[in-house]
C-alpha positions as CSV (number, residue, x, y, z in Angstrom):
1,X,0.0,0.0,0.0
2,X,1.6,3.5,-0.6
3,X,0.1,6.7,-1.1
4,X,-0.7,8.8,-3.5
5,X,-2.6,12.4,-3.7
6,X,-5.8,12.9,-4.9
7,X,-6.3,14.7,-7.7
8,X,-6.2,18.6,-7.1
9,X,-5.6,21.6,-8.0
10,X,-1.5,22.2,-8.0
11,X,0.1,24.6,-5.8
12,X,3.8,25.7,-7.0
13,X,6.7,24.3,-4.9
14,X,9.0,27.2,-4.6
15,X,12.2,25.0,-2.9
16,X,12.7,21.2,-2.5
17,X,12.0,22.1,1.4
18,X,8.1,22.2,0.8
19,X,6.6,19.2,0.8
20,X,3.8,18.9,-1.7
21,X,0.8,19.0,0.9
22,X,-1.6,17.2,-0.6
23,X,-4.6,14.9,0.8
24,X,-3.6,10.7,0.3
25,X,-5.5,8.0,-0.3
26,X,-4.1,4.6,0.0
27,X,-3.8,2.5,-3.4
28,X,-2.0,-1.3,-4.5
29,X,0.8,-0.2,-6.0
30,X,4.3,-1.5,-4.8
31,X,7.4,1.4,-5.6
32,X,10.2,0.0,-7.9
33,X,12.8,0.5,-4.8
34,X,11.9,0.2,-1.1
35,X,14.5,2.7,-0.4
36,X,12.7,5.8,-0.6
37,X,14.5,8.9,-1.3
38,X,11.8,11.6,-0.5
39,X,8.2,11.4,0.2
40,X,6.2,8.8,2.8
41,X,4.0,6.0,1.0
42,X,3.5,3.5,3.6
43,X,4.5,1.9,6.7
44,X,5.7,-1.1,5.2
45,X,8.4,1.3,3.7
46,X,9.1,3.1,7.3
47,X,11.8,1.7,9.1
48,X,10.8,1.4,13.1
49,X,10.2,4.7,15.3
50,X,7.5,1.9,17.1
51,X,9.1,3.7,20.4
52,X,8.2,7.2,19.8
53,X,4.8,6.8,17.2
54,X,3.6,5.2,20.6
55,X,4.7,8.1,22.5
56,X,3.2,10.8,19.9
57,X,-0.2,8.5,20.1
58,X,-0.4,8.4,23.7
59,X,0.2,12.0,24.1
60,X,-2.0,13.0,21.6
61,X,-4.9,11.0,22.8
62,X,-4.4,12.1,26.2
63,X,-5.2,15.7,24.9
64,X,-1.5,17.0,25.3
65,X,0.4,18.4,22.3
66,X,4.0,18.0,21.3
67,X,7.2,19.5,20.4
68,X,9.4,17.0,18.1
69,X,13.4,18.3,17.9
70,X,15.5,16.4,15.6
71,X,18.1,17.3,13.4
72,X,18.2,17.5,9.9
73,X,18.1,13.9,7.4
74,X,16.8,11.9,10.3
75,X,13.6,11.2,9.0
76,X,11.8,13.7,10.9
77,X,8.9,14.4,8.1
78,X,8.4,11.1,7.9
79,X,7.7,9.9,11.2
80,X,4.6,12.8,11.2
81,X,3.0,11.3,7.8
82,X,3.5,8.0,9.1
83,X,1.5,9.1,12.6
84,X,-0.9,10.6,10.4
85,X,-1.0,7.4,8.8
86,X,-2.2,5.7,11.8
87,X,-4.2,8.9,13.5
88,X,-8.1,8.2,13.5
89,X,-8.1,12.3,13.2
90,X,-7.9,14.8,10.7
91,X,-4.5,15.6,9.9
92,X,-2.5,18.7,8.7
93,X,1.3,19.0,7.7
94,X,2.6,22.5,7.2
95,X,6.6,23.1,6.1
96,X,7.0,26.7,7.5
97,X,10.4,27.1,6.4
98,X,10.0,29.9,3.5
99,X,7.3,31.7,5.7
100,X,8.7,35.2,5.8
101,X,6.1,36.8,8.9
102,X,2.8,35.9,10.1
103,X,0.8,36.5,6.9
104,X,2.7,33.6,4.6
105,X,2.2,31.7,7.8
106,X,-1.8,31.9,7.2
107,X,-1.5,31.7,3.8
108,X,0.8,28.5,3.9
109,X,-1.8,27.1,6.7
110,X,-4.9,27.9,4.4
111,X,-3.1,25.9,1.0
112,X,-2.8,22.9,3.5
113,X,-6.4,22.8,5.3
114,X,-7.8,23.4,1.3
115,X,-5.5,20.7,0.1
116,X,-6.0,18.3,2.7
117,X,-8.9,18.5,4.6
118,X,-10.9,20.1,1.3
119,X,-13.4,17.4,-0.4
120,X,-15.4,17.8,-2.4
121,X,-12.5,21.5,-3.0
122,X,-15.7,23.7,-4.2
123,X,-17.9,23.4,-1.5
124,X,-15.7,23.1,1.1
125,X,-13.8,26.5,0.2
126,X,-17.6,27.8,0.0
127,X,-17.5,27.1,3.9
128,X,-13.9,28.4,4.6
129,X,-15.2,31.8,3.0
130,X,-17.9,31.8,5.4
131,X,-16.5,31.0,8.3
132,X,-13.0,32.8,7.5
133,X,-14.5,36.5,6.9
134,X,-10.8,37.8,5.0
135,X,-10.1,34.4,3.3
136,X,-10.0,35.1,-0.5
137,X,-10.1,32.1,-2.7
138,X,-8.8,32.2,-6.2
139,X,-8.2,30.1,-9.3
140,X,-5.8,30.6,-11.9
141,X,-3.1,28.8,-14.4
142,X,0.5,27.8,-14.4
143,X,1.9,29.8,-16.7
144,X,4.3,27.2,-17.8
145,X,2.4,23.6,-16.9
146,X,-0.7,25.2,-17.8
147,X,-2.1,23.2,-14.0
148,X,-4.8,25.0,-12.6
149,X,-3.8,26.5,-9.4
150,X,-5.5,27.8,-6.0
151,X,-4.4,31.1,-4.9
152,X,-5.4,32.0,-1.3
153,X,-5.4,35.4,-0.3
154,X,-6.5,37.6,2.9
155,X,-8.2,41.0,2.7
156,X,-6.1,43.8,4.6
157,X,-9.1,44.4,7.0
158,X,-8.1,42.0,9.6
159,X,-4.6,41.7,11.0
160,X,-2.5,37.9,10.2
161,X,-3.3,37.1,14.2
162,X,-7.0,37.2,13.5
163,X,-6.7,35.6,9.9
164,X,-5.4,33.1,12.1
165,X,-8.0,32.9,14.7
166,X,-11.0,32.6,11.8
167,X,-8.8,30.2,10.4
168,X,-8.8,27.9,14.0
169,X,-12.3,28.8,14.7
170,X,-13.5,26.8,11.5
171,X,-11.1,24.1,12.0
172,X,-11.9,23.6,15.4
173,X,-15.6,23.7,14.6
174,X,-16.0,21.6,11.6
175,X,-13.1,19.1,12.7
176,X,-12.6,19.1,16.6
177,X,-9.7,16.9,17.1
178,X,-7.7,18.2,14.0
179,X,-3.9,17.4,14.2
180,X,-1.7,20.5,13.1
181,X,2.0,19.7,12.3
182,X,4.1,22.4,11.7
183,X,7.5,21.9,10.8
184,X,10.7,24.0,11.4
185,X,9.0,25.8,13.6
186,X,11.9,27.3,15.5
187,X,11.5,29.9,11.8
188,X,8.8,32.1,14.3
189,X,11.9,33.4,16.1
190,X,13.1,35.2,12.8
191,X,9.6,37.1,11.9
192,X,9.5,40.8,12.6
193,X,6.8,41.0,15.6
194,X,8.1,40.3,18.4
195,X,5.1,39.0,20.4
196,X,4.5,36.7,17.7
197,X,5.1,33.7,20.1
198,X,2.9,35.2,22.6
199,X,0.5,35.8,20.0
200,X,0.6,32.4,19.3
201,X,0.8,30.5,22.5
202,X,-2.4,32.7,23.6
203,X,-4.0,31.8,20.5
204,X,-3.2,27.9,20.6
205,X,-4.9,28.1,24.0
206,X,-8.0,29.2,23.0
207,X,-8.4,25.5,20.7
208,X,-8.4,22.7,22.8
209,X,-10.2,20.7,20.3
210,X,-7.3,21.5,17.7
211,X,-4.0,19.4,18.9
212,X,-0.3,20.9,17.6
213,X,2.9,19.0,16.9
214,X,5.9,21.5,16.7
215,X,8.5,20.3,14.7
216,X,12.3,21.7,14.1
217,X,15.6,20.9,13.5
218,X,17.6,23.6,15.8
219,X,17.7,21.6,18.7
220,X,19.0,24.9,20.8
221,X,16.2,27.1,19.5
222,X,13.6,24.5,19.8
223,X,14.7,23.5,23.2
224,X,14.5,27.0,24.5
225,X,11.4,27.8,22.5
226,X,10.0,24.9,24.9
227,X,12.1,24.7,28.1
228,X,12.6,28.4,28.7
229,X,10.8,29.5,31.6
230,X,11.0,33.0,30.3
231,X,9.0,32.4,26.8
232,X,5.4,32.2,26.0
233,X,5.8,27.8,24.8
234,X,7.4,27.1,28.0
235,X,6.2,23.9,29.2
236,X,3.0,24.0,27.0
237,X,4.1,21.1,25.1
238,X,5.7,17.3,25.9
239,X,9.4,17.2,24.3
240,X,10.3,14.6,22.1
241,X,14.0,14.0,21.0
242,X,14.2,12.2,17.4
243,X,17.9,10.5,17.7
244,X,19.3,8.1,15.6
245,X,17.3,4.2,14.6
246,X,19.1,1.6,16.7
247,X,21.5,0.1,14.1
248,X,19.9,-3.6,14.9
249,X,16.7,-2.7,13.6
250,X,18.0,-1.1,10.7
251,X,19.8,-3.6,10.1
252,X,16.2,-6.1,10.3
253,X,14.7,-3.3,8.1
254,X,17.3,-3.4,5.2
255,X,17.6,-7.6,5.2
256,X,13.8,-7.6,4.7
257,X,14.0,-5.2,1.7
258,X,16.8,-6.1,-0.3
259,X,15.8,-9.3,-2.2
260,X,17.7,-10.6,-4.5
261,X,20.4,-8.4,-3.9
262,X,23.0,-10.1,-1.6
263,X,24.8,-8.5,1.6
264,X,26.9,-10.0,4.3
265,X,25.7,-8.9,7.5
266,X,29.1,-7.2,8.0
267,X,29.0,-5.3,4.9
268,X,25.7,-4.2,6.0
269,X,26.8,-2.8,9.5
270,X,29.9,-1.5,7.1
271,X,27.5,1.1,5.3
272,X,25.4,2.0,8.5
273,X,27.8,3.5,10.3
274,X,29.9,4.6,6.8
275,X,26.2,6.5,7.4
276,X,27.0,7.7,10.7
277,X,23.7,6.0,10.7
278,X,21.7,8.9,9.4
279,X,18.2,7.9,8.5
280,X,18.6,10.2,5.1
281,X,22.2,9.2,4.1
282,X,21.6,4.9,4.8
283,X,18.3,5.5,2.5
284,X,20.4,7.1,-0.4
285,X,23.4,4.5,-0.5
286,X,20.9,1.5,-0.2
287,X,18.7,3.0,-2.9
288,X,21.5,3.4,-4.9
289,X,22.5,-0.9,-4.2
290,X,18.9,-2.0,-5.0
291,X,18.7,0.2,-8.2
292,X,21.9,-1.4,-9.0
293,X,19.8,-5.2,-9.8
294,X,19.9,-8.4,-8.2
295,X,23.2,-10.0,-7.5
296,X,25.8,-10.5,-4.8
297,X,27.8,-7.7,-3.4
298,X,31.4,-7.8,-1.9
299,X,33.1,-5.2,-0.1
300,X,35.1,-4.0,-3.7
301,X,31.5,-3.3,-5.0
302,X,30.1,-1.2,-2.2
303,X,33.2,0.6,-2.2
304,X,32.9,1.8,-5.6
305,X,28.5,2.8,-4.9
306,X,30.1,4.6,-2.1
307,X,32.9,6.8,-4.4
308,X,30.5,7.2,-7.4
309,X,27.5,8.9,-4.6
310,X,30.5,11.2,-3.5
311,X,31.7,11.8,-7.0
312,X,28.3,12.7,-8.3
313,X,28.3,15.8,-5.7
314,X,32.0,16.6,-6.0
315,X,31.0,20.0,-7.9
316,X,28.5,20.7,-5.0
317,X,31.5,20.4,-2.3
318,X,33.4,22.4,-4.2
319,X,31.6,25.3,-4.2
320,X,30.2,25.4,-0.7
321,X,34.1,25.4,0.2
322,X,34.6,27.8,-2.1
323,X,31.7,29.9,-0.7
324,X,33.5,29.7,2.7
325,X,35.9,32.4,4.3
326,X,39.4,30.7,4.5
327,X,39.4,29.8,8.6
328,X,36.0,28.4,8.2
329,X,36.9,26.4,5.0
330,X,40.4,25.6,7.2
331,X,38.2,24.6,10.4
332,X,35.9,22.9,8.4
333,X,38.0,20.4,6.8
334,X,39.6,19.8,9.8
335,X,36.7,18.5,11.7
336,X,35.8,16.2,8.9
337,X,39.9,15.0,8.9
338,X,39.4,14.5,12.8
339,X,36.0,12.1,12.3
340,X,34.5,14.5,15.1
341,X,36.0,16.0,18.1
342,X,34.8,16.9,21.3
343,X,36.9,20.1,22.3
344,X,37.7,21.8,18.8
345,X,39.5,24.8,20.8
346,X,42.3,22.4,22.3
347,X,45.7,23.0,21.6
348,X,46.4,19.7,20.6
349,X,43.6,20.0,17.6
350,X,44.7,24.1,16.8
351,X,48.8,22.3,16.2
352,X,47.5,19.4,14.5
353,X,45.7,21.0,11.7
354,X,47.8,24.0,11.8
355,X,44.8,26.4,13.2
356,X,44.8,29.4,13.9
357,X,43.9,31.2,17.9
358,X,41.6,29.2,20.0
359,X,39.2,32.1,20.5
360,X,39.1,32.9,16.2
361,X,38.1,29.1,16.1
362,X,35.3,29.5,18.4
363,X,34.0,32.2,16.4
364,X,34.1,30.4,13.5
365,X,32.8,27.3,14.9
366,X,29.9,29.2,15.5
367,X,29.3,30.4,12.0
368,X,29.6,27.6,10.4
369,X,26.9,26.2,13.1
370,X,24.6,29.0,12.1
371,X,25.4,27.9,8.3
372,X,23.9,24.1,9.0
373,X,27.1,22.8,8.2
374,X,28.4,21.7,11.5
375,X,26.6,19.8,14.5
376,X,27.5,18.5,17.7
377,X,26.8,14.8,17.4
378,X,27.1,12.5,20.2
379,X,29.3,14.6,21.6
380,X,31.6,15.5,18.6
381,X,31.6,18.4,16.5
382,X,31.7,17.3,13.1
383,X,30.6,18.2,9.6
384,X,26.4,18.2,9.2
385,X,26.5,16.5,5.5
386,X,28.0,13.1,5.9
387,X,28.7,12.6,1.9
388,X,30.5,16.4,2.5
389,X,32.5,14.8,5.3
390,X,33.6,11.8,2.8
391,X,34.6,13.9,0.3
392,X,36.9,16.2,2.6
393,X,38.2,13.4,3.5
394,X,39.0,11.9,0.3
395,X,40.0,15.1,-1.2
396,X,42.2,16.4,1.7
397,X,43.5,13.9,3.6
398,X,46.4,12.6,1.4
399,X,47.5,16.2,2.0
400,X,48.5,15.5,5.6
């Protein structure tokens, strides 16, 4: 069983962060490769999470909402759609990440109830005008796919907060129980207002009937967001860390999928932890094995899928280096030469890769932490992309 979206009327995707929010229904049809790349079709195709879909259930049915921190490529996304998957409720994702300030907030919120909750679409964005007094529905054409397209709009009459409000108030009246997922949401803390999370909390309040799962991937923002006795969230939602799938069970859930492709155990292991066992990155190299047909594969062979992934994104690297000022770019390739470390300002890591001062490292530590392209995993600072990391390594360590 996987899913597929009704047809609708297309919305533009402006970036490969918005997933298409679309309403699902279930149909027989069986992907070419289990190893899915993007997108949720079924649980057969969702490796585990049993552990914390319980916990988001149990929560959820005991009328509490959450707050879901996990970093990027860990199959975050997923794990909503496959809750929603199993939620007797109505169900709404939202990807917030491009939202600019309240009013693209609405507007992004509006697409998603339309798209996902809207069916039969005509009548049912009759009884969104209705209820939503500002909402202002209209149809038009893709000037290049020639798809029609919903555009939503709001009148200037009201302000974004009480868009909002109408926009809960119909929701929570024509589907009490609704689930709202909005993801990235740590992206509130760079809109203009500044009360817009006391804006929000207040408003969230006022719904009991309407329960919220607040996704990001900053684990610091998020955790403060939530944990921060001194902001409007604090404590208003239980906190769920998303950390990595117990290599055993990925293990179980790549054995079951492979077929007729043939894979020692160790070789296996080999390539979950050549993963760093990132849910995005184990997906991607064992997609790229089962597209490669049935057979048996030896160490030599997974070697070579391993250098042609890198290879294929060599140009990439290059330019997000290039992009970098030269002690970032210096620190940078360090970290990925040192597989992780846990204290990057020692003096013992500064001589080794001929750093420079303990305190401009910092600083630039720090940037490149802003930039997404360093995280502190188990412990050790090391480069976000693991395929980056590979290819520093590749490319820069016969230097030393």
């Amino acid at each position: 069983m996987i899913l597929q979206p009704v047809h609708q009327f297309t919305i533009p995707l402006f970036t490969e962060r918005v997933l298409c929010n679309v309403y699902y229904v279930y149909l027989n049809v069986n992907p070419s490769n289990p190893f899915l790349t993007q997108g949720y079709l079924s649980a057969e195709y969702f490796c585990d999470r049993k552990v914390e879909l319980k916990l988001m259930q149990e929560s959820l049915v005991n009328g509490n909402n959450l707050a879901l921190i996990s970093g990027r490529r860990k199959g975050k996304t997923n794990l909503i759609l496959n809750l929603f998957h199993h939620h007797k409720s109505p169900a709404v994702y939202i990807d917030i990440f491009n939202a600019r300030n309240e009013s693209d907030f609405v507007q992004q919120l509006s697409r998603a109830i339309v798209q996902q909750l809207g069916t039969p679409k005509e009548s049912f964005v009759k009884k969104l005008s209705r209820t939503v007094r500002s909402f202002r529905p209209n149809i038009g054409f893709n000037p290049i796919t020639g798809e029609p397209e919903l555009g939503i709009q709001f009148s200037e009459e009201r302000s974004s907060i009480k868009n909002l409000e109408d926009v809960f108030g119909f929701l929570s009246q024509e589907y009490p129980g609704v689930l709202i997922a909005i993801d990235e949401f740590q992206q509130i803390l760079s809109w203009e207002n500044p009360g817009v999370e006391a804006e929000l909390r207040s408003l969230t309040q006022r719904y009991p009937l309407i329960r919220f799962i607040y996704c990001g991937s900053s684990r610091k923002l998020m955790f403060d967001l939530f944990n921060n006795s001194r902001r409007p969230f604090y404590h208003s939602s239980q906190l769920l860390f998303l950390e990595k799938i117990n290599p055993d069970l990925y293990l179980k859930f790549i054995t079951s999928k492979l077929s007729d492709r043939i894979l020692t155990e160790n070789n296996i292991r080999h390539e979950i932890i050549w993963c760093r066992g990132e849910t995005y990155y184990i997906q991607r190299l064992f997609n790229r094995i089962y597209g490669k047909g049935p057979g048996t594969y030896n160490r030599q062979d997974l070697d070579q899928i391993e250098s042609q992934l890198i290879a294929e994104k060599e140009s990439e690297f290059q330019i997000q280096l290039r992009l970098l000022a030269k002690q970032q770019r210096s620190l940078l390739i360090a970290l990925a030469l040192s597989k992780g470390i846990d204290k990057p300002t020692s003096a013992e890591f500064l001589k080794q890769y001929s750093l420079s001062s303990s305190s401009t490292i910092a600083q630039n530590l720090n940037v490149l932490i802003e930039k997404d392209m360093v995280i502190k995993d188990e412990g050790l600072y090391r480069v976000a992309d693991v395929f980056l990391e590979h290819w520093i390594q590749g490319s820069y360590g016969k230097e030393l």
